[in-house]
N, C-alpha and C positions, 0 to 999 in steps of 0.2 A: 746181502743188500748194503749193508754197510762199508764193504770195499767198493763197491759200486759208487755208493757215495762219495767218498772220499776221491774217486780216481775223478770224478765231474768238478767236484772241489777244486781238484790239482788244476785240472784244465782249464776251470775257469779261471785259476788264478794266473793261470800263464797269459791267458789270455788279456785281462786285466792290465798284466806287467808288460804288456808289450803295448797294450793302447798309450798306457802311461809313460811308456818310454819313446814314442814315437817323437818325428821330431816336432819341434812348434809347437810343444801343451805347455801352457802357463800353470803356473802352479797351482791356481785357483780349479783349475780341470783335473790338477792332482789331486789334490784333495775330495774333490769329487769324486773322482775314480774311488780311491780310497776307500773313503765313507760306502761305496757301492758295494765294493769288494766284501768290506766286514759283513753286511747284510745279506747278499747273498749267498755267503758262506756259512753262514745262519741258517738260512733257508736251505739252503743244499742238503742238512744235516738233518733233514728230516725224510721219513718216508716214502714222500713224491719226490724225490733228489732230481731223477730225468726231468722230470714235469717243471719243476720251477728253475731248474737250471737252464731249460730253452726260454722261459717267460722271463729268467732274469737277463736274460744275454738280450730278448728282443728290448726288455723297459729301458736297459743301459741304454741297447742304439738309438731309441728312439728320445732318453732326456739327454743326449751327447748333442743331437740333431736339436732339439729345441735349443739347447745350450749354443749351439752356435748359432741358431736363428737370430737368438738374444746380442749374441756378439757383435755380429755382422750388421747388424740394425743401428747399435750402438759406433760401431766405428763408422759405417757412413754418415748419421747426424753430425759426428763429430766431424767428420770432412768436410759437411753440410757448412755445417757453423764457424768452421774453422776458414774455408773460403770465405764466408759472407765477413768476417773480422777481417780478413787480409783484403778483402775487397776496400773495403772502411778505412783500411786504416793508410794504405800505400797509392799513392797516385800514378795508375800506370794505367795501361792500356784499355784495362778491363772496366776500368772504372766507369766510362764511358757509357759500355753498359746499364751499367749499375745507376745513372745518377739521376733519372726520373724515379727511382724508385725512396730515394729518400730527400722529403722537401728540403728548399735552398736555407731556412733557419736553424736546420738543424744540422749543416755538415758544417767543418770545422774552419774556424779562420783562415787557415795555413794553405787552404785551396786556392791555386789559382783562378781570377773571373771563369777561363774557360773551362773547369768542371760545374760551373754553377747553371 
């Protein structure tokens, strides 16, 4: 039982070391992994070795998956906000758009009348 264990150990960890080597994971995802790894190398090491080694492989996929949900959420705001700044701040085409949306006392001197 205990080679058993250890051989799900092995496999996990390869497994692990290959998520973590894949291209595009930020380090913050390493460490992740990581901290994953040590735990359910813990858990492996007991008794139910099969059993929590498929329950640790699905938790991993599934906070890998929230973990990017969080990402991805995050980088689009940041697009979000990132355009609405560049909108504000550069007088160009888009602005147009944009300029009923912020009354005429609060945009900036430097405007020409006809963004106003």
């Amino acid at each position: 039982m205990m080679r058993q264990g250890n051989l799900l150990k092995a496999k996990l960890a390869e497994l692990l070391h290959r998520q973590v080597h894949s291209n595009n994971m930020n380090q913050s995802k390493k460490k992740f992994v990581r901290k994953y790894a040590k735990l359910s190398a813990k858990k492996s090491a007991k008794p139910s070795a099969q059993k929590s080694a498929k329950s640790n492989a699905r938790n991993l996929k599934l906070a890998l998956q929230k973990l990017h949900q969080k990402w991805n959420l995050n980088r689009y705001m940041n697009r979000k906000l990132n355009l609405r700044v560049r909108l504000l701040s550069i007088p160009n085409q888009n602005w147009r758009l944009h300029r009923l949306q912020v009354p005429p006392h609060l945009l900036p001197l430097q405007y020409p009348p006809c963004y106003l």
